[in-house]
C-alpha positions as CSV (number, residue, x, y, z in Angstrom):
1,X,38.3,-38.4,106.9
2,X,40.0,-36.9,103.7
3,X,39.0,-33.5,102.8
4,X,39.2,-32.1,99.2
5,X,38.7,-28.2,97.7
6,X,37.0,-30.2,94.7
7,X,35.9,-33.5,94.3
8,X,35.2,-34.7,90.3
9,X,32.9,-37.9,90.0
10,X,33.9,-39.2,86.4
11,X,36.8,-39.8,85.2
12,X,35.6,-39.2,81.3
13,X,37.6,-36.9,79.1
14,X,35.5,-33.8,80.6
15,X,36.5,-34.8,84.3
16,X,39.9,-35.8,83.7
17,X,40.4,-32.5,81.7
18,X,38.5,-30.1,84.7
19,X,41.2,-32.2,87.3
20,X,44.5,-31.4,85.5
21,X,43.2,-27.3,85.2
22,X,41.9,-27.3,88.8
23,X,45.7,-29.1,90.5
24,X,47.3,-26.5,88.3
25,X,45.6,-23.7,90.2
26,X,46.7,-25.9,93.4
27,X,43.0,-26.9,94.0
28,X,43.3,-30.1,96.0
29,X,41.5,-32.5,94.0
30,X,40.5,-36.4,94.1
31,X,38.5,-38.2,91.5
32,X,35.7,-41.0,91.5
33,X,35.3,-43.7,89.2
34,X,33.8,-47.1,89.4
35,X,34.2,-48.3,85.7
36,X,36.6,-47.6,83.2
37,X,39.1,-44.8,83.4
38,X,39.2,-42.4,80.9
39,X,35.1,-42.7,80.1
40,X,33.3,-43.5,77.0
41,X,34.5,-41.8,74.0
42,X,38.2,-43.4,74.4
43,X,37.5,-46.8,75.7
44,X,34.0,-47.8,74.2
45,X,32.6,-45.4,72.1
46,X,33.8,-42.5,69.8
47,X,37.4,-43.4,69.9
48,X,37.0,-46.8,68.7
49,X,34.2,-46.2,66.8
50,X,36.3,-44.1,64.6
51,X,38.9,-46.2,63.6
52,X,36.4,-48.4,62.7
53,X,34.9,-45.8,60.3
54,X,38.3,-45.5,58.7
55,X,38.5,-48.9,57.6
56,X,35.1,-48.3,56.1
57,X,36.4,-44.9,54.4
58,X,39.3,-46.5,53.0
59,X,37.4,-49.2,51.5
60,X,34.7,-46.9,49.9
61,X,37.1,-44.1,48.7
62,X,39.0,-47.1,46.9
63,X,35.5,-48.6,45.5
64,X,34.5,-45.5,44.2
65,X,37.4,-45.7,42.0
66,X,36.9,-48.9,41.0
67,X,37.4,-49.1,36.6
68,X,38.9,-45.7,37.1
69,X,42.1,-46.7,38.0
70,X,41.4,-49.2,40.5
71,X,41.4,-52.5,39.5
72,X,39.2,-54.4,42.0
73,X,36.9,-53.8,45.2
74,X,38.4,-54.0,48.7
75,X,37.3,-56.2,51.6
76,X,37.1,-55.4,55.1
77,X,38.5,-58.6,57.3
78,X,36.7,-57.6,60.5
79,X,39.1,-59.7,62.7
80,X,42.0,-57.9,61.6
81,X,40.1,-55.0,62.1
82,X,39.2,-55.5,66.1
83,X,42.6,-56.2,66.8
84,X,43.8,-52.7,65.5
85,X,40.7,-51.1,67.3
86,X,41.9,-52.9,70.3
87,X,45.5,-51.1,70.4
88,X,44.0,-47.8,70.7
89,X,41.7,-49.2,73.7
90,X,43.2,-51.3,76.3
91,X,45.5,-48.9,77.6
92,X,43.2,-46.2,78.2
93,X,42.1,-46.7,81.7
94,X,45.0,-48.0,83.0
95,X,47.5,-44.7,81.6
96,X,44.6,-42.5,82.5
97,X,44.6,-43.6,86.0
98,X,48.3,-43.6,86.3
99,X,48.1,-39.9,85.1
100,X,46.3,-38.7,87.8
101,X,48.1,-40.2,90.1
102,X,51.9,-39.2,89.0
103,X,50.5,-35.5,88.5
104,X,49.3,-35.9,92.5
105,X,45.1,-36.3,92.3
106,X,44.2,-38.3,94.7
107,X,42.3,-41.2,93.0
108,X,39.1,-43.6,94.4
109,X,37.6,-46.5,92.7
110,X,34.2,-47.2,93.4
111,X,30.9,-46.3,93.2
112,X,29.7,-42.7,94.8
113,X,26.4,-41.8,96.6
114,X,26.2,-38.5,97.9
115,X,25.3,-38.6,102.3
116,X,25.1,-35.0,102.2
117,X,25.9,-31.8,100.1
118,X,29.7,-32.1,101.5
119,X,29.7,-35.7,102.2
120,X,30.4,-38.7,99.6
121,X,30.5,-42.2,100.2
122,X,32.9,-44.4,98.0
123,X,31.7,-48.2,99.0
124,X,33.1,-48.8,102.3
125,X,34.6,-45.0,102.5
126,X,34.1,-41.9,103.4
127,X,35.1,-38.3,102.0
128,X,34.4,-34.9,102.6
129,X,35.1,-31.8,100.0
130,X,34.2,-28.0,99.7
131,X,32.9,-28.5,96.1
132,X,32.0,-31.2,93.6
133,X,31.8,-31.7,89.8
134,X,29.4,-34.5,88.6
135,X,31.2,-36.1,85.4
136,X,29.0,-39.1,85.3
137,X,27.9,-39.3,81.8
138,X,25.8,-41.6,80.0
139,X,25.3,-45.4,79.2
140,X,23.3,-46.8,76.4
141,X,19.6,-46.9,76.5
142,X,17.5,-50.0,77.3
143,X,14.1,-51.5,75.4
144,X,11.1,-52.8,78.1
145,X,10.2,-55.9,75.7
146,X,9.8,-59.2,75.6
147,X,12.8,-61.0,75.0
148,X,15.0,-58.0,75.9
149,X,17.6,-59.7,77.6
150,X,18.8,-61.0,74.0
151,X,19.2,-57.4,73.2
152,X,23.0,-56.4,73.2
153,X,24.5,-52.7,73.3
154,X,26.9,-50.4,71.4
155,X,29.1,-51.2,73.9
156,X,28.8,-55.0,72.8
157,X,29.2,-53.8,69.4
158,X,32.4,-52.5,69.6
159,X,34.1,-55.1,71.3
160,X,32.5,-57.9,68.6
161,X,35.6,-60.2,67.9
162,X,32.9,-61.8,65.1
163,X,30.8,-59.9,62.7
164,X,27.5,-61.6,62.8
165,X,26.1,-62.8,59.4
166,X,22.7,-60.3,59.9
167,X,22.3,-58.1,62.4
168,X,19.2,-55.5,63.6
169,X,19.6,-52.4,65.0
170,X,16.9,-50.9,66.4
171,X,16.5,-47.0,67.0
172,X,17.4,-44.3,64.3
173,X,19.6,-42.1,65.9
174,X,23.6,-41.4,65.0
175,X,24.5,-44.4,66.8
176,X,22.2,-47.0,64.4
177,X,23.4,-44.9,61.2
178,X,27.1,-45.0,62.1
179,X,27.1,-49.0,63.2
180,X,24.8,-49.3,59.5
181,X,27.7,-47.8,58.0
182,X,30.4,-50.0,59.7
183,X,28.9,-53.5,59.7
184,X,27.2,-53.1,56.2
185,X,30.5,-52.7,54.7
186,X,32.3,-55.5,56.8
187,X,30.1,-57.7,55.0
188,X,26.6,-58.1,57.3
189,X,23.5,-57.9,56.4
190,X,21.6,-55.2,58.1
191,X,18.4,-53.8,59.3
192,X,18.2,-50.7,60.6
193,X,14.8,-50.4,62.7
194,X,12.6,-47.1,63.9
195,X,9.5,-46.4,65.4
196,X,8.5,-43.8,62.9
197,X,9.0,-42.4,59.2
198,X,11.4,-39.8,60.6
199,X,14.6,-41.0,61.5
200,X,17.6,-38.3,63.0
201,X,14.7,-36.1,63.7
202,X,17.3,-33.6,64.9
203,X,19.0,-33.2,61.2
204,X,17.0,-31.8,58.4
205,X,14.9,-33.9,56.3
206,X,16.2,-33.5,53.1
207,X,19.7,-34.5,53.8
208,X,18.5,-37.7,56.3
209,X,17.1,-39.0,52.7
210,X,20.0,-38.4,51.2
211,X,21.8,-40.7,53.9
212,X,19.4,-42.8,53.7
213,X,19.5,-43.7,49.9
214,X,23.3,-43.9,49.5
215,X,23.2,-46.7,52.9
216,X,20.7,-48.4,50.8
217,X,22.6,-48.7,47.9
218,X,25.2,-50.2,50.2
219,X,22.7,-53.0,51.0
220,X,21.5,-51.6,54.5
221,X,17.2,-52.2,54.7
222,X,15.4,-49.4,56.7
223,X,11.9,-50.9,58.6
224,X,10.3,-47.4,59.2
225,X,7.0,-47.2,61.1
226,X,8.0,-50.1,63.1
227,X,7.7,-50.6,66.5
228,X,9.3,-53.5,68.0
229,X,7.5,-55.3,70.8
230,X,9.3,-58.8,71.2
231,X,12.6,-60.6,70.5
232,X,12.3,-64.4,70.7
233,X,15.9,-66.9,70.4
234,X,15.1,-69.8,67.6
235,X,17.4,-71.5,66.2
236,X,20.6,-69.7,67.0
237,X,19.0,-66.5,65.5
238,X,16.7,-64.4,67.2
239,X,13.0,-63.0,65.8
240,X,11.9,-59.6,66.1
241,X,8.3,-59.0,66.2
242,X,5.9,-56.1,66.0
243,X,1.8,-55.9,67.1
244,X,1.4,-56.5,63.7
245,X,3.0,-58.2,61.1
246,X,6.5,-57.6,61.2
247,X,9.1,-60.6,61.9
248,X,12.8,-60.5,61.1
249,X,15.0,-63.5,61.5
250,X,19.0,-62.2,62.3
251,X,22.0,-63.8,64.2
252,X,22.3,-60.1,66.8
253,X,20.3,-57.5,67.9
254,X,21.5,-54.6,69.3
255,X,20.1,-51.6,70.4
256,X,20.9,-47.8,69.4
257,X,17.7,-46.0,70.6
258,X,19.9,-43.0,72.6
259,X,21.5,-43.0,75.5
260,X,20.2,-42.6,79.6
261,X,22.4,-40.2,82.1
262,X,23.9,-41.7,84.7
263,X,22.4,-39.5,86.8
264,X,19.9,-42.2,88.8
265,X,22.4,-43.7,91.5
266,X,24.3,-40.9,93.3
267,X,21.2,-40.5,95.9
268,X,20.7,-36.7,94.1
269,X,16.9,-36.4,95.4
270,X,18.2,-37.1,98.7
271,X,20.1,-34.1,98.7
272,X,18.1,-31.7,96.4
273,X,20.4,-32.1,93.2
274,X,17.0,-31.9,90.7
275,X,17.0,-34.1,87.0
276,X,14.8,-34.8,84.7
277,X,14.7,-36.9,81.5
278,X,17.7,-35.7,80.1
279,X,19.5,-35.5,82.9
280,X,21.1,-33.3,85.4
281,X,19.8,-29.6,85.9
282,X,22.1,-27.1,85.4
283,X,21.8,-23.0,85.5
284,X,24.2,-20.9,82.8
285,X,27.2,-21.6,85.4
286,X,26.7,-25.2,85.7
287,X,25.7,-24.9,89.1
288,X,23.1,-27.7,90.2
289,X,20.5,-26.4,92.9
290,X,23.0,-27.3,95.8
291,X,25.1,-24.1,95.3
292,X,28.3,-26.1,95.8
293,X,27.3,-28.9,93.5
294,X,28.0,-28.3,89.7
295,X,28.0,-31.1,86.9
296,X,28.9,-31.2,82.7
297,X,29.7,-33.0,80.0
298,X,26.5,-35.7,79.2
299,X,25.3,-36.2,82.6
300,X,23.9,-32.9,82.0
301,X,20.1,-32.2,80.5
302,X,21.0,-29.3,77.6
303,X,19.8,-28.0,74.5
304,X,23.6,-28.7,73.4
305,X,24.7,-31.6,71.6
306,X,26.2,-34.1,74.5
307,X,29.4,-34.6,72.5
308,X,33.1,-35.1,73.8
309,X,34.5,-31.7,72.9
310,X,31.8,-29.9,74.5
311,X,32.6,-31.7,77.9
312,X,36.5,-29.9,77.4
313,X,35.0,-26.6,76.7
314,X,32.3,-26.9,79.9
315,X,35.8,-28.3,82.1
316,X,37.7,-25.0,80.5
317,X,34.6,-23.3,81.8
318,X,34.2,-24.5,85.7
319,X,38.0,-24.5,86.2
320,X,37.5,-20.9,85.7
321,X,33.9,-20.9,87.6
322,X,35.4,-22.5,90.4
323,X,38.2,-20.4,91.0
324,X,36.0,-17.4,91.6
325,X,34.6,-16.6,88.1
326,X,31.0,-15.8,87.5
327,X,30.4,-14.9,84.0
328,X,28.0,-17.0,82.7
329,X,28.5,-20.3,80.2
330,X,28.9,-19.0,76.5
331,X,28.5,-21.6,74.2
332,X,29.7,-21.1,70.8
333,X,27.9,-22.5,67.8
334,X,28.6,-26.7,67.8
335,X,28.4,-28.7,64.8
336,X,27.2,-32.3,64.7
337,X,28.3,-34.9,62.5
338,X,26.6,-38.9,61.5
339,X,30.1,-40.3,60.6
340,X,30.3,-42.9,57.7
341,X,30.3,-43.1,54.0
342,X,28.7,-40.6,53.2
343,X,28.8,-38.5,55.8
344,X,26.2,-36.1,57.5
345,X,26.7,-32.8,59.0
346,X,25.3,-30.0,60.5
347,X,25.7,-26.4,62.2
348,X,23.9,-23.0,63.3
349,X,20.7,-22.1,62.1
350,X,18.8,-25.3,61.2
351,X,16.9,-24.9,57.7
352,X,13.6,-25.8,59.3
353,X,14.4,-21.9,61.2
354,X,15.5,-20.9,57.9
355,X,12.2,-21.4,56.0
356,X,10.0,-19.9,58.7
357,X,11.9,-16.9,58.2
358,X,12.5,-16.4,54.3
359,X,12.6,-12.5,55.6
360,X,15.9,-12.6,57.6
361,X,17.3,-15.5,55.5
362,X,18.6,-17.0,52.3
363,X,18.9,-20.8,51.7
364,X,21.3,-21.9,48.7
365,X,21.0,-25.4,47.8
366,X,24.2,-26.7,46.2
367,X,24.7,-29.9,44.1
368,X,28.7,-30.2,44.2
369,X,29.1,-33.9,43.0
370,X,30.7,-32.3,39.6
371,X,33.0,-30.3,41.8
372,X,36.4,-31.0,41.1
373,X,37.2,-31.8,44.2
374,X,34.5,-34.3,44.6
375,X,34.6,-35.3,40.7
376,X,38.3,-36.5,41.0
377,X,37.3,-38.9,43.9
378,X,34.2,-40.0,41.4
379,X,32.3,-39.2,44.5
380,X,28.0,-40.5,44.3
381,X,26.8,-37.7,46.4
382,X,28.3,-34.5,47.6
383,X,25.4,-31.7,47.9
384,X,24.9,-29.0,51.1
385,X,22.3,-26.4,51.6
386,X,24.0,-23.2,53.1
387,X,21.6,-20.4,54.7
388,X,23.0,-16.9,54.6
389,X,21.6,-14.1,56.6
390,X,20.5,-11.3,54.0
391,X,21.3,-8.4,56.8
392,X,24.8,-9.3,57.3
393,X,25.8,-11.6,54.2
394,X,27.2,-14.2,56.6
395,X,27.0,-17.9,56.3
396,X,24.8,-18.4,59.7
397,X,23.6,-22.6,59.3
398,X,23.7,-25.2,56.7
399,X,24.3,-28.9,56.3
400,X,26.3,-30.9,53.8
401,X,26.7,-34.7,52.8
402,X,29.4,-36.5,51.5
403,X,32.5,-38.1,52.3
404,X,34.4,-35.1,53.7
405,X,30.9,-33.7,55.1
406,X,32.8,-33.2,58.5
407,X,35.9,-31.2,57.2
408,X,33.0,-28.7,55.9
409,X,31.1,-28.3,58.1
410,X,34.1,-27.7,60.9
411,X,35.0,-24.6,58.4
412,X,31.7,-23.7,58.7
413,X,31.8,-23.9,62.1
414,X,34.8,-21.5,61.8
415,X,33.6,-18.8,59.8
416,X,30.1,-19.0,61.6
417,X,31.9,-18.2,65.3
418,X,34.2,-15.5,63.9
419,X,31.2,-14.0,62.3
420,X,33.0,-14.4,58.6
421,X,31.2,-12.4,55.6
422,X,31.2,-13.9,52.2
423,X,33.6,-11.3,51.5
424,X,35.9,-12.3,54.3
425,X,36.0,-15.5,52.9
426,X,36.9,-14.8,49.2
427,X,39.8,-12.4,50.0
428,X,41.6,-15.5,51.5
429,X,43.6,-17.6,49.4
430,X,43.5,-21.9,49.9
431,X,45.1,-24.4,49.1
432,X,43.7,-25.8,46.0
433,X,41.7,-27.8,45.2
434,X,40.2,-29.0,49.1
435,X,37.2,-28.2,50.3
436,X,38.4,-24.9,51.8
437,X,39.0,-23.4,48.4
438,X,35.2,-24.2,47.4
439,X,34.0,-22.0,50.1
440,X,34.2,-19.2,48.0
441,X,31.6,-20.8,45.9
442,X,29.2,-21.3,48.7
């Protein structure tokens, strides 16, 4: 039987990163993965996602300019398009296999279950090891309706060597704004469906409106309140239903209502790992309830936003953590980000907070559309709301759209961690004009 000091189950960007840190500290280490190498973000999520999204940015910066220099609108040929994304994809898992195995990890394919708290079968295999790191992540969430097995997935999305003529997408969250964004300007038409009047619950109101109006001036319809209860296939098209009377006639139907751990087939209850909805529980080390057991990146059920480069800070974390250190987990403040045209971001001290406590904070809401820097790109919408703490006269939460939302709010993110005063910020000198040199004015 092989014996390892630390086995890693994943092989997502959080694994892979926790298995170069731990051989460099001469940990003997394998890793487990039964899918794709490399995970989710690089092969079928964020990574291609994005340079999707740049198509789409290229196309609106150039439209907003359009009888202002620009002579005509651009078009988005969504063939062409798939081939590029596919030159950033199909090498992944292979060159992130290879990796591991030129820098001497030991590498299984296959599917884990755990026999005991040092024993883990790999289909027909055996292995044993002091310590393990669940890396499992997450897959896309599932509807229980009739007619779901017409329902496709982000993961069918990004792969789509056609661009259906209309497409649904049901579920509100970053996903269904961000694929709104991409196939609305390839051309589709699209419905974006949610259960509720609140869509991105988890970003503030005022700026989800804002999203939400510039995406239907794009040609994107939002069915709020809806609850979608069958999908039936007529005709080559498929109809979505409600109880009531809803029905919507569209050539694909995909589903972006959140995302489920992969958390439910490693045979955890048998051996007292505990999870609940969101996913794995974790202590502040990142220790399961089997002391030798730990687990991060999106498998885990946090407060924290499950996002790739807080999977590389908890890996930074347990390579220390499982080399003898035992200060707790110190996350610092983590911004979030709905990527399109406009964008939508967000970081610290949420303005909902903010308002329940006009005492300890300031909020300054900011219309910057007629700032230069967004003026010169003839820009729709460019508008924040910054909250200040009055004790301190730091910048402590805010959230900004518009197209370079996420270059803010990562300064933001910046001055926030380092504790920045508004004074600290104004004695530094930026390039000009970028959105750095408006943070003096914020």
């Amino acid at each position: 039987m092989n014996e390892f000091d630390v086995v890693i189950i994943g092989a997502g960007p959080g694994g892979l990163s926790l298995a170069y840190q731990l051989k460099a500290q001469d940990k003997n280490v394998a890793v487990v993965e039964e899918n794709l190498w490399g995970g989710t973000c690089p092969n079928r999520g964020c990574d291609p996602k994005k340079v999707l999204l740049a198509a789409v940015e290229a196309k609106q910066h150039n439209d907003y300019l359009v009888g202002k220099g620009i002579k005509q609108a651009s078009m988005i040929n969504w063939t062409d398009l798939m081939q590029f994304e596919k030159t950033f994809t199909k090498d992944v898992s292979p060159s992130s296999r290879e990796g591991l195995v030129n820098s001497n990890i030991t590498v299984y394919d296959g599917h884990a279950t755990f026999i005991d708290k040092h024993q883990l079968q790999i289909d027909d295999q055996i292995i044993k090891s002091k310590q393990f790191v669940i890396a499992t992540g997450q897959r896309p969430g599932r509807l229980s309706i009739k007619g779901q097995e017409h329902l496709k997935t982000s993961t069918d999305f990004l792969k789509m060597d056609e661009l259906p003529k209309s497409i649904a997408l049901i579920g509100g969250g970053y996903i269904g704004f961000e694929f709104a964004a991409i196939a609305s300007a390839a051309g589709a038409d699209v419905h974006l469906i949610h259960h509720n009047d609140r869509p991105l619950k988890e970003f503030p109101s005022d700026g989800v409106q804002s999203l939400i109006k510039q995406l239907q001036k794009k040609g994107v319809h939002f069915d709020l309140n809806i609850d979608v209860t069958s999908v039936d296939h007529r005709d080559k098209q498929f109809r979505l239903s409600d109880d009531g009377n809803f029905n919507l006639d569209v050539d694909a139907v995909f589903v972006t209502a959140g995302r489920q751990a992969n958390d439910d087939t490693l045979n955890l209850n048998h051996i007292g790992v505990k999870t609940d909805r969101g996913g794995i529980v974790v202590n502040d080390h990142l220790q399961t309830d089997v002391e030798n057991i730990y687990a991060l990146g999106d498998v885990i059920s946090k407060k924290h936003p499950k996002l790739t480069p807080v999977s590389g800070f908890e890996a930074k974390y347990l390579s220390k953590e499982l080399n003898g250190g035992d200060e707790p987990i110190d996350y610092p403040v983590i911004p979030t980000v709905i990527y399109g045209m406009p964008k939508l971001a967000q970081v610290g001290i949420s303005i909902e907070t903010a308002e329940q406590n006009p005492e300890q904070f300031n909020i300054s809401k900011l219309d910057m559309k007629n700032w230069f820097s967004y003026r010169r790109i003839n820009e729709p919408v460019a508008e924040a709301e910054i909250i200040h703490e009055k004790s301190t006269n730091r910048i402590v939460g805010g959230y900004v759209v518009s197209s370079e939302a996420d270059t803010l709010i990562n300064y933001l993110t910046m001055i926030i961690n380092k504790q920045m005063t508004m004074d600290d910020i104004t004695n530094e000198v930026y390039a000009y004009p970028t959105e750095a040199s408006d943070l003096e004015y914020l």
